[in-house]
C-alpha positions in Angstrom: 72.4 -3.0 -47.3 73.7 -3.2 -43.6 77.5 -3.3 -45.4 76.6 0.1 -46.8 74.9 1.9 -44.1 77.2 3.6 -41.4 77.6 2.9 -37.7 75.8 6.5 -36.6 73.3 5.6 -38.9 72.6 2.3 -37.8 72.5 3.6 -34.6 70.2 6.3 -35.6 67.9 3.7 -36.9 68.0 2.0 -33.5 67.5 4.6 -31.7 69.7 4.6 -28.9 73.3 6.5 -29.2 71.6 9.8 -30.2 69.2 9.4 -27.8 72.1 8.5 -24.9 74.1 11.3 -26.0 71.1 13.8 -25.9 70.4 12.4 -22.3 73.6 13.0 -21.1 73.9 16.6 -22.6 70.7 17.5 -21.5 71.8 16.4 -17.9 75.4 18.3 -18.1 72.7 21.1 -18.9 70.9 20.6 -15.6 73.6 20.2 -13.8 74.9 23.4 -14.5 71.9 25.1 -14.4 71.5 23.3 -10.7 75.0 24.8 -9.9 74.3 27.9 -11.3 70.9 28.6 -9.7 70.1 28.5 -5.7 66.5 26.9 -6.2 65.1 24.8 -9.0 61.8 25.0 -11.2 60.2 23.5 -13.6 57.7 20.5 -14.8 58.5 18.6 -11.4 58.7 21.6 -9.5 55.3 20.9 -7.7 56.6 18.1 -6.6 59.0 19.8 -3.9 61.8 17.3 -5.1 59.7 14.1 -5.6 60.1 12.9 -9.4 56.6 12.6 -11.4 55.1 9.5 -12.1 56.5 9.6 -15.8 59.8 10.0 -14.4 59.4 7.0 -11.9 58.1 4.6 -14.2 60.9 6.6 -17.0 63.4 5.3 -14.5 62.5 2.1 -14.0 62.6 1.0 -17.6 65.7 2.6 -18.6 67.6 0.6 -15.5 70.2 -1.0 -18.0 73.4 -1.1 -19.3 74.4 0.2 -22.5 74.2 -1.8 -25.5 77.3 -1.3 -27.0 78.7 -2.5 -23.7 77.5 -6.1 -24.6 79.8 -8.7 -24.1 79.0 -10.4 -27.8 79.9 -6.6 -29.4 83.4 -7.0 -27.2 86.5 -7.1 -29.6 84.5 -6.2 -32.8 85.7 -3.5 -35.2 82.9 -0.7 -34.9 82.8 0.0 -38.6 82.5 -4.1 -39.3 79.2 -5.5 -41.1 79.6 -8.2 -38.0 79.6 -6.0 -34.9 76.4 -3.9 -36.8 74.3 -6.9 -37.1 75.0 -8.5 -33.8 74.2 -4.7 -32.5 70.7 -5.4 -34.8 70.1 -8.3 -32.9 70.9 -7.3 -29.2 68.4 -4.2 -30.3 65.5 -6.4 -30.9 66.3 -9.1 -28.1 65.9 -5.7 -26.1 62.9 -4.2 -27.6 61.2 -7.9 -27.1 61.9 -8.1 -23.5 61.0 -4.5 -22.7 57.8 -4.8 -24.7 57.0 -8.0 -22.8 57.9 -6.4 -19.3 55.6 -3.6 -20.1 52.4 -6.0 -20.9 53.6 -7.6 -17.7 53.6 -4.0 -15.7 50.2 -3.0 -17.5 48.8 -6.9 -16.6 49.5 -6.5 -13.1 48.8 -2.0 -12.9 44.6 -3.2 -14.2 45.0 -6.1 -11.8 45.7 -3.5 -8.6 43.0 -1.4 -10.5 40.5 -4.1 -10.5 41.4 -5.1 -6.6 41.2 -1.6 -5.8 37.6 -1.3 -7.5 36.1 -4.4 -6.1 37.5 -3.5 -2.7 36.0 -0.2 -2.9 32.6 -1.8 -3.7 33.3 -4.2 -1.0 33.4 -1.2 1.5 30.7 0.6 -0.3 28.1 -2.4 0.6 29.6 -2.7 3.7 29.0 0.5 5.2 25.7 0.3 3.5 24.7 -2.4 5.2 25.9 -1.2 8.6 24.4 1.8 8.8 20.8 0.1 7.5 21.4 -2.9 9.8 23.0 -0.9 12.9 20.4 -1.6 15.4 20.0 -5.5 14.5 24.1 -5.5 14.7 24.2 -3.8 18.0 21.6 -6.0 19.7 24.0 -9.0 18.2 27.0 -7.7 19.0 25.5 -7.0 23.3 24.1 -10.5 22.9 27.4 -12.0 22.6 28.1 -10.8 25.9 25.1 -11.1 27.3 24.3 -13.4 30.2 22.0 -16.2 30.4 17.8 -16.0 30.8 15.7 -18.6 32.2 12.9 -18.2 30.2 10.7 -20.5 32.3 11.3 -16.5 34.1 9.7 -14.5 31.2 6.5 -13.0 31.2 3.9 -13.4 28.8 3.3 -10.0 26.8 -0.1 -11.8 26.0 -1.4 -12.1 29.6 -3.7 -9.3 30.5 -2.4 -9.5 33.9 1.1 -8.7 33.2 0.5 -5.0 32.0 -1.0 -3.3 35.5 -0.9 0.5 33.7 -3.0 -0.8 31.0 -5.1 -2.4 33.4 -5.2 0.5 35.7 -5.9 2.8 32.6 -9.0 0.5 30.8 -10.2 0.7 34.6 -10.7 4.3 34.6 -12.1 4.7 30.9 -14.6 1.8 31.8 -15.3 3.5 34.6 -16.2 6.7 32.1 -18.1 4.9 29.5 -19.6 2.3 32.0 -22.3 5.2 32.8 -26.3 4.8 34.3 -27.0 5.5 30.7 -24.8 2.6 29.4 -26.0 0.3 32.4 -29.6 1.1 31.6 -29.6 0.4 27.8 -27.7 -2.7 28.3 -29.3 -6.0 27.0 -28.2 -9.7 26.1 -26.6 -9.5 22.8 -28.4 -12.5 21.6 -31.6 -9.9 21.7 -31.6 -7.8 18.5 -30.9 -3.8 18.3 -28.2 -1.7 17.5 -24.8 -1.1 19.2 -22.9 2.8 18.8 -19.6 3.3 19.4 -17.5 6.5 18.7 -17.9 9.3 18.4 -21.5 9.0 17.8 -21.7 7.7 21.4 -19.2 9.5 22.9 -18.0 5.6 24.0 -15.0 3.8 23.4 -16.8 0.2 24.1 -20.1 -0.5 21.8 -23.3 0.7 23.8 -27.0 -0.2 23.2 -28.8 2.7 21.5 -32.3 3.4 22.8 -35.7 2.4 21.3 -34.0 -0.3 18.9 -34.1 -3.4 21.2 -36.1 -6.2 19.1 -35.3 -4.4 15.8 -34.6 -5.8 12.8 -32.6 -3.5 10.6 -31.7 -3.9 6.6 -29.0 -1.1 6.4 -28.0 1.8 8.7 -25.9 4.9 7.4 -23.9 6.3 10.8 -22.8 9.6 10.8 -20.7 11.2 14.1 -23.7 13.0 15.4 -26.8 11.0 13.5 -28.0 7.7 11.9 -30.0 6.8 9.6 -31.4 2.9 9.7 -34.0 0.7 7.0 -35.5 -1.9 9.2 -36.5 -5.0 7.6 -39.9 -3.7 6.6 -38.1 -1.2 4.0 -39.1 2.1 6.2 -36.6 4.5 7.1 -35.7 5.6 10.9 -33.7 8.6 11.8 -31.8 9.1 15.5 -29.5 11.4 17.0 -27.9 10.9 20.3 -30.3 12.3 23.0 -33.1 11.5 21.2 -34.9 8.8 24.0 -36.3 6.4 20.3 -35.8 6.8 16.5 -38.3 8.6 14.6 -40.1 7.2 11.4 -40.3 8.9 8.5 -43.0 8.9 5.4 -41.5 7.3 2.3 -42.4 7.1 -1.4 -41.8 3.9 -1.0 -40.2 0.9 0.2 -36.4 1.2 1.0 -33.2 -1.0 0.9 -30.5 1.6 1.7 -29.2 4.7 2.4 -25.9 6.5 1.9 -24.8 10.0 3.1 -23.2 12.2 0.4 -23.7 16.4 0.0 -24.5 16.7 2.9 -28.1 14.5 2.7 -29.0 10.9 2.8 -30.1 9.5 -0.9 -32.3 6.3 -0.1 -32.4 3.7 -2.8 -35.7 2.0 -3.7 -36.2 -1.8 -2.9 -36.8 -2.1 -6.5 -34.3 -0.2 -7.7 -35.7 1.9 -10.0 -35.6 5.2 -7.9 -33.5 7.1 -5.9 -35.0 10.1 -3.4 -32.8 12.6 -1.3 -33.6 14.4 2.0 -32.4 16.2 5.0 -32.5 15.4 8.9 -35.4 15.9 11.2 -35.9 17.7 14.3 -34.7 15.6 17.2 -37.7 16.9 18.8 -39.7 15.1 16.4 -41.8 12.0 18.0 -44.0 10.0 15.4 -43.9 6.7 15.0 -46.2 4.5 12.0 -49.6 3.8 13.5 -53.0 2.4 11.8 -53.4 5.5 9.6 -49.7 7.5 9.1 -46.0 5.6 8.4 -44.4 7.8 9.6 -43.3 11.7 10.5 -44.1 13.9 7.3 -40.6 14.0 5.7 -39.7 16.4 2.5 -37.8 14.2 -0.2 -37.1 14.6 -3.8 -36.2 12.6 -7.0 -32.7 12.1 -8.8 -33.6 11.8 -12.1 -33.0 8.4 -13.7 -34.0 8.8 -17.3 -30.6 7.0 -18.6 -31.7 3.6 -17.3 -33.3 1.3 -19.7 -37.0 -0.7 -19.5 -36.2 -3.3 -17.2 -32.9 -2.0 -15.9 -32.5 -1.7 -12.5 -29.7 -0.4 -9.8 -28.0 -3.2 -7.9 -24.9 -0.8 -6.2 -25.0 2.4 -5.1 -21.7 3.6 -3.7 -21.5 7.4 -2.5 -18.4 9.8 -2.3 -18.4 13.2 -0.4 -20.1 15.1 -3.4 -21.0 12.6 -5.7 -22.2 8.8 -6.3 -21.8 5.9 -8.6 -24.7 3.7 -9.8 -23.7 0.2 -10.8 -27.1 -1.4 -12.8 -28.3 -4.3 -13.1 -27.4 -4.6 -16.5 -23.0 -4.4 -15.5 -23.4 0.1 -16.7 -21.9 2.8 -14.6 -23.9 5.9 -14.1 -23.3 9.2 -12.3 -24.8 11.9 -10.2 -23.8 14.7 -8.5 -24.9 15.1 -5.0 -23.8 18.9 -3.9 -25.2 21.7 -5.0 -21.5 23.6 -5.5 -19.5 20.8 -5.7 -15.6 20.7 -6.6 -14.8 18.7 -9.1 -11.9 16.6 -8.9 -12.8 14.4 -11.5 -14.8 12.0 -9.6 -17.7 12.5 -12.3 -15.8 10.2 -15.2 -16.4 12.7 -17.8 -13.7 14.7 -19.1 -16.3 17.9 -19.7 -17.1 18.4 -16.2 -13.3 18.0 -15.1 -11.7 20.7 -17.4 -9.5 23.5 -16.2 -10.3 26.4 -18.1 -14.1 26.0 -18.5 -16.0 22.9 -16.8 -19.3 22.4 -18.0 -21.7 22.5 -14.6 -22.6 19.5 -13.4 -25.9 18.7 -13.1 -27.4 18.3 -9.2 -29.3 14.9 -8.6 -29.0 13.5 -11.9 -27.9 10.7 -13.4 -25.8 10.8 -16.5 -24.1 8.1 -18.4 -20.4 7.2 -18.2 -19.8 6.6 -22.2 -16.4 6.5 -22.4 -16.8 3.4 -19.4 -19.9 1.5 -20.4 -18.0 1.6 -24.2 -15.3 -0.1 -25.7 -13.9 -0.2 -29.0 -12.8 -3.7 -30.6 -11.2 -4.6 -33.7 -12.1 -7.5 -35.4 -10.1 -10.1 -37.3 -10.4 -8.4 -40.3 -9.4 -4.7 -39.4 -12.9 -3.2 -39.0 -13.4 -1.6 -35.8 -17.1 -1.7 -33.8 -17.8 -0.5 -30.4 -19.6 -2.8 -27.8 -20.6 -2.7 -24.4 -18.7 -3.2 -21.6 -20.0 -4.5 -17.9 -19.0 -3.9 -14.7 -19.4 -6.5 -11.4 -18.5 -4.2 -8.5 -18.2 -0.3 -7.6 -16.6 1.9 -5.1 -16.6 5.2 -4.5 -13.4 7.6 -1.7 -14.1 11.4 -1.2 -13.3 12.4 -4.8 -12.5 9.3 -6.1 -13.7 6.0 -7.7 -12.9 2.5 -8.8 -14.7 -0.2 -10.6 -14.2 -4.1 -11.5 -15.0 -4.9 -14.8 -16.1 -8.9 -15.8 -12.4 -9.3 -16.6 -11.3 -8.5 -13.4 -9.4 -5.1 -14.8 -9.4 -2.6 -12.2 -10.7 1.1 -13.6 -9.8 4.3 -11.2 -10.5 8.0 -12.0 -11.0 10.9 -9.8 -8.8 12.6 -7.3 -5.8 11.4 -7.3 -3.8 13.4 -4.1 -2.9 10.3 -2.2 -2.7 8.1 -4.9 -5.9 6.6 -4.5 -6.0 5.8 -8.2 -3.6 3.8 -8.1 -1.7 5.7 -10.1 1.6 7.9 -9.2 1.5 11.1 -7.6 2.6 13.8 -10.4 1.4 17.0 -8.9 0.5 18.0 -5.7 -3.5 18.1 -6.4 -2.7 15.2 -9.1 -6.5 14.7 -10.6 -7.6 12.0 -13.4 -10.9 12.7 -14.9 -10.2 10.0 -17.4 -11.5 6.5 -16.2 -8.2 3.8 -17.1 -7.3 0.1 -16.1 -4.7 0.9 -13.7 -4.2 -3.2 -13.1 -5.4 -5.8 -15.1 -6.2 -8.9 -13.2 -2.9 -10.7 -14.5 -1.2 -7.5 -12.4 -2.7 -8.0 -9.5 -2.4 -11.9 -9.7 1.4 -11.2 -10.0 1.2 -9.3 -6.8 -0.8 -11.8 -5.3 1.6 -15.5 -6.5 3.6 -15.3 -3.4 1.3 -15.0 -1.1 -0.5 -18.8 -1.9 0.7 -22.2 -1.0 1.4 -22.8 -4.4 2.7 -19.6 -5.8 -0.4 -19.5 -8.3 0.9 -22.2 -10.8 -2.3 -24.8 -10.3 -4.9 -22.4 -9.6 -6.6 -19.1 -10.8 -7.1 -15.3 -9.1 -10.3 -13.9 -9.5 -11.9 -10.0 -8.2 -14.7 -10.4 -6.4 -15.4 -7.0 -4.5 -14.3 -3.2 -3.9 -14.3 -1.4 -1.3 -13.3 2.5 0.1 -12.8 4.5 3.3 -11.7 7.8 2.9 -9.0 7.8 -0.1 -8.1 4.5 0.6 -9.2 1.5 -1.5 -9.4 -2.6 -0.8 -9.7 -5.1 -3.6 -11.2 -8.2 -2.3 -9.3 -11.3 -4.2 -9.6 -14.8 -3.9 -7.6 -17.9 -5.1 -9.2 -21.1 -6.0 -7.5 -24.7 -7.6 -10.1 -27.2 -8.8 -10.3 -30.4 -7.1 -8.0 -28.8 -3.9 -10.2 -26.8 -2.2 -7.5 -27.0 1.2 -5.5 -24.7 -1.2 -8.4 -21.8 -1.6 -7.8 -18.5 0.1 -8.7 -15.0 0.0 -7.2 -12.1 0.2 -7.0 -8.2 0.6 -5.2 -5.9 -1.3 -5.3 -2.3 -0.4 -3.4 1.3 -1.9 -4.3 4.7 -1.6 -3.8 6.8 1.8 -2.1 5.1 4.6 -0.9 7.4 7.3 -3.0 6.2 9.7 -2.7 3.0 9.2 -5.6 2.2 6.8 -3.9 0.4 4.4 -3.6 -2.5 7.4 -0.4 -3.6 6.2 1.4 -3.6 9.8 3.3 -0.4 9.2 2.2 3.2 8.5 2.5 4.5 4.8 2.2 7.9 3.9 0.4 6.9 0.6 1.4 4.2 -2.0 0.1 3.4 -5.7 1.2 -0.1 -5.7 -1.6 -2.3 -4.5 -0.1 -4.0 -1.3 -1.3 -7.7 0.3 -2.5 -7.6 4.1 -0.5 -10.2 5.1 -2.0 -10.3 8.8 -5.2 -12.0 6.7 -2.9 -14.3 4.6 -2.5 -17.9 5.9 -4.9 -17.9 8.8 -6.5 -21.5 9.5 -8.8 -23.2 11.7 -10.0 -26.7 12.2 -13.0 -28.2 10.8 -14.9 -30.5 12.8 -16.5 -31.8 9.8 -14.0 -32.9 7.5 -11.7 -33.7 10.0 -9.2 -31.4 8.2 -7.3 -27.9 8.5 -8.4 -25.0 6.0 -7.7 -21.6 5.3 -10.5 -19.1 7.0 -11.6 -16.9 4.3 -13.0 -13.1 4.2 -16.8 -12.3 4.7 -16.7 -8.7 4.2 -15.0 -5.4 4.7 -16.5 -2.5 6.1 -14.5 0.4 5.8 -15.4 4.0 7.6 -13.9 7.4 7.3 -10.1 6.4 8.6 -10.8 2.9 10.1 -11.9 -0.7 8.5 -13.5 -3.9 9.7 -12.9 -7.5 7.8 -15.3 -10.3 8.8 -14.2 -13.4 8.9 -15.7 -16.5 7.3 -15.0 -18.5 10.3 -16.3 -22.5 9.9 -19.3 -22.3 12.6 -22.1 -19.9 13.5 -19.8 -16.6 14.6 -17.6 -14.7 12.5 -14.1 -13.5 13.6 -13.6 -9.5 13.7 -10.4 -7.4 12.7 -10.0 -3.7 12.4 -7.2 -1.3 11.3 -6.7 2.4 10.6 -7.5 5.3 12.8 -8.6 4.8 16.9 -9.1 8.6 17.5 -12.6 8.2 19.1 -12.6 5.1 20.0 -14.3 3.6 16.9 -12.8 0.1 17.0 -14.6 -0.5 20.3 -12.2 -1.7 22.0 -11.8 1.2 24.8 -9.0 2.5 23.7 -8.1 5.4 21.3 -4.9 4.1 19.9 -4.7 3.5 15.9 -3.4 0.6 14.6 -1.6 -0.5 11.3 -1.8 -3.9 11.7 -5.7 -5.9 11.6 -6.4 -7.0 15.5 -8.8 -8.1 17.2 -11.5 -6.5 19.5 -13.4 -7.5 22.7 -16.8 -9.0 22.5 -19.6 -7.3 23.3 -20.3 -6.8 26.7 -23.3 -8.6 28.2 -25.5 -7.8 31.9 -23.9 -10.4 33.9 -20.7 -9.3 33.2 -21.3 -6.5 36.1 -21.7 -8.6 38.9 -18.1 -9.4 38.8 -15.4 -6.7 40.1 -14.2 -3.7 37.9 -11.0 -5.5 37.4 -11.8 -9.2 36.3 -13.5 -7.1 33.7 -10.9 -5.3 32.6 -8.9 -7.8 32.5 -11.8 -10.0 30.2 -11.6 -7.0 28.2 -7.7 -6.9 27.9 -7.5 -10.7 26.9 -8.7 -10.5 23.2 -7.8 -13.9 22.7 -10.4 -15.4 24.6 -12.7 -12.6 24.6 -12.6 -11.8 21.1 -15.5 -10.4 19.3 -17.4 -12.7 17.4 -20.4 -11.9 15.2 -23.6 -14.3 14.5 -23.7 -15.9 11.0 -27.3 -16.5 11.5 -27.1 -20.0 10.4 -29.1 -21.0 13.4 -31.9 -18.3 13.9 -31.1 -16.6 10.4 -30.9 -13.1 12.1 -26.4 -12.5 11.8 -25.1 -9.3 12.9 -23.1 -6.8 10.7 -20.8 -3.7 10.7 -21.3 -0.4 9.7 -18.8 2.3 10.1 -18.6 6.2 9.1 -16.1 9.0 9.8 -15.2 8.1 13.2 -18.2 6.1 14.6 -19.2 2.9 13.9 -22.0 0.7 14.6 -23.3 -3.0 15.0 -26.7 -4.0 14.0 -28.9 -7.2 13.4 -30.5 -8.0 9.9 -32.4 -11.2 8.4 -29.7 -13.3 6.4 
């Protein structure tokens, strides 16, 4: 077949003398129309004279002689079978090296892509980093040229004496607080009564309240212009500042506490199996309980508690700005609405008082059951579906919002949901969830909790033990135990909610947050125990939130508790003399006692600047069995004595 075919159309078949023929005639085309024309246009035209890339690479790949100048085709007929094979041959030698140079070019054009890719992301990160990490780079980059410190020559920010302005300023606002009045009520703090601070008191440093020296108190309920107190006897006492002793008031009956919601106080029965609701009295009111009377005539009244079952009792009552939450004895939730117009914001649990178009009304000062809560539906092995109860250990209640710990250790939010106090993302500006759900099982807040523990949580188990609230902020109170190590126990605090004022006490303010977060200021802290001769983690006694602000008592080894607080400072609620908020737990000054007056203005101050030695310390009562405990509201708080 190559014998019959003719030298054009072999070539034709290969390819390459038409095509170098075309080239050239296309180029005596050019040429003349170059010559002929002054300027040039055209496909490259926008490249001002520069060939396209096409062209370029074009180029380069046609940079070779002609085939049919081959030395092997030299002295060959044309038109001979021999000089068309050899011609074959030379053709696909040349196809095979070209196709090989272009896998070569394309090998090494994705190499320069990859390069040019990865160094992009290179400078991506890096400029990432140095704009994130500027200040931290700047200080290193000064400290390179930086000369030497002694620092045997550095001050101590921790010495009360270094800071003169602070000194100079807790001088003057001693001076304010420090008044006849203050001077007058003061007493040994080993005596019982009550200490005010806030704006309750109008001090920044805790001060004696009047008529309650010896007292023994079982709850107090402080509001920033009145109090409410149960002394140990069950009776209730109500004081305003001015008012030279509390006033007693006639109860039903015996009381164990008292919470402020609607704009009244609702006093729970020692027996828990009522709940009555009143106003204030007159500050000019003066009765105390004598032979015949216990008490000023006081007006109360009933919230109806028809839902709780023979022999059921309350054991937690938690209160909300319009509304409260009844944990029974028997692990149910109930609730009651405590204004007469509230707004609902879902805080009741029921979707029917909670619905846009037409809410049902919600009935004032009685309690109704939370079904869809106290309920749950199972399936058993073999398909059929029953409902059983479901029990709750712990309560607590924001403005508009709740949360509750079942037996599981699931946590169960519903209610107003603004700042993401349920634990749940923000989807709308006035986000609401009247529907109770389990926002975090126990295995989700463990997994937030592993890396805080010695062991990361792999010998041991997490367990929910309380709830607490302040405004729209909420803590969960955890703890970790490992059997047979108890050096490895600790507790811990995880709050979420509101946080612009530092209330979620996790060093840094937060505008609001879903995720629970760990306060890691509470997280490792040890002491030494004289008794075993060992080291051990100091756990959490309580937390005591107010409006803005929160204590957490520490369970300290020994008779006296450690005190931290966190959140807002506006009125001087932490008692520390200041007014400054804080997102970080820290400690506060002790109480002050008589003596400390015979010594000048400034040793005090500076006693009072140095919370390190003169940190507050509360009684345990392990001695005398009388401790001393926190409350806190809006912005006051208070310190009071009660039998352990």
């Amino acid at each position: 077949m190559l014998a019959r075919s003719s030298p054009r159309g072999a070539l034709r078949g290969l390819g390459l003398s038409h095509t170098k023929a075309y080239a050239r005639r296309r180029l005596s085309i050019d040429e003349f129309n170059k010559n002929k024309k002054d300027f040039t246009f055209g496909a490259d035209a926008d490249n001002f004279g520069r060939g396209s890339r096409h062209r370029q690479l074009q180029g380069a790949f046609e940079d070779h002689a002609p085939l049919e100048e081959h030395p092997k085709l030299q002295g060959l007929d044309r038109a001979s079978p021999e000089y068309k094979y050899q011609l074959m041959l030379l053709q696909q030698d040349f196809q095979n090296k070209r196709q090989q140079q272009r896998a070569q070019w394309e090998l090494a054009e994705r190499v320069k892509g990859v390069g040019a890719g990865l160094l992009a992301l290179v400078g991506i990160l890096a400029a990432y980093q140095l704009v994130t990490n500027h200040k931290y780079l700047r200080a290193q980059v000064r400290g390179w040229w930086a000369p030497g410190v002694d620092v045997s020559r550095v001050l101590d920010m921790n010495d009360p004496k270094g800071n003169t302005r602070a000194v100079a300023h807790l001088a003057e606002r001693l001076g304010a607080d420090a008044d006849a009045g203050f001077l007058a009520a003061l007493r040994d703090s080993r005596v019982p009564g009550l200490y005010l601070f806030g704006a309750v008191s109008g001090k920044r440093l805790p001060a004696r309240a009047a008529g309650f020296d010896g007292m023994l108190l079982a709850d107090v309920c402080v509001q920033d212009d009145y109090l409410v107190a149960i002394d140990d006897k069950g009776r209730v006492l109500h004081y305003a500042p001015g008012m030279a002793s509390p006033v007693y008031v006639h109860m039903p009956a015996k009381v164990r506490q008292v919470v402020a919601s609607g704009g009244r106080y609702f006093y729970v029965a020692r027996n828990g199996r009522a709940v009555w609701c009143g106003g204030r009295v007159d500050p000019a009111t003066q009765a105390r309980p004598g032979w015949l009377t216990s008490g000023a005539p006081y007006a109360v009244s009933s919230v109806a508690l028809d839902v709780l079952a023979r022999g059921e009792r309350l054991a937690l009552v938690a209160a909300g700005a319009e509304h409260l939450l009844l944990l029974t004895s028997h692990g149910r939730l109930l609730g009651v609405c405590s204004a007469r117009a509230p707004a609902s914001k879902g805080q009741y649990g029921l979707p029917r008082y909670a619905q846009a178009d037409a809410p049902e009304p919600v009935p004032t000062d009685v309690a109704f059951d939370l079904v869809n809560l106290n309920n749950e539906v199972v399936t058993a092995s073999s398909g059929a579906k029953a409902v059983r109860p479901r029990t709750f250990a712990a309560i607590a209640a924001t403005a508009h919002a709740n949360a509750a710990l079942d037996l599981a250790g699931a946590l169960w939010t519903w209610g107003d949901n603004a700042l993401c106090q349920c634990g749940r993302p923000k989807a709308v500006a006035d986000d609401i969830q009247p529907v109770p759900r389990a926002v975090y099982a126990l295995k989700d807040l463990a997994r937030i909790l592993r890396y805080s523990v010695a062991d990361r949580g792999l010998a041991g188990r997490f367990s929910a033990d309380a709830l607490a609230a302040a405004n729209n902020t909420f803590y969960v109170k955890m703890s970790y135990r490992v059997d047979g190590d108890p050096l490895l126990a600790q507790d811990l605090v995880l709050s979420f909610g509101d946080g612009l004022r530092g209330q979620l006490g996790i060093s840094r303010y937060l505008h609001m947050t879903p995720t629970p977060h760990v306060l890691k200021s509470l997280v490792g802290l040890r002491e030494f125990d004289e008794a075993t001769q060992t080291t051990r983690n100091i756990g959490i006694k309580s937390i005591v939130p107010g409006g803005d602000h929160t204590f957490v008592t520490l369970d300290n080894h020994g008779a006296h508790k450690d005190v931290l607080v966190f959140g807002d400072n506006l009125q001087g609620q932490f008692g520390n003399g200041r007014t400054a908020k804080s997102a970080r737990p820290a400690q506060i000054p002790k109480l002050l006692e008589p003596e400390n007056f015979d010594e000048s203005t400034k040793k005090l101050v500076l006693k009072l600047n140095d919370q390190t030695k003169n940190r507050l310390q509360l009684a345990d009562g392990n001695t005398d069995g009388v401790e001393q405990v926190l409350a806190a509201g809006e912005l006051s708080s208070a310190i009071y004595y009660r039998r352990k």
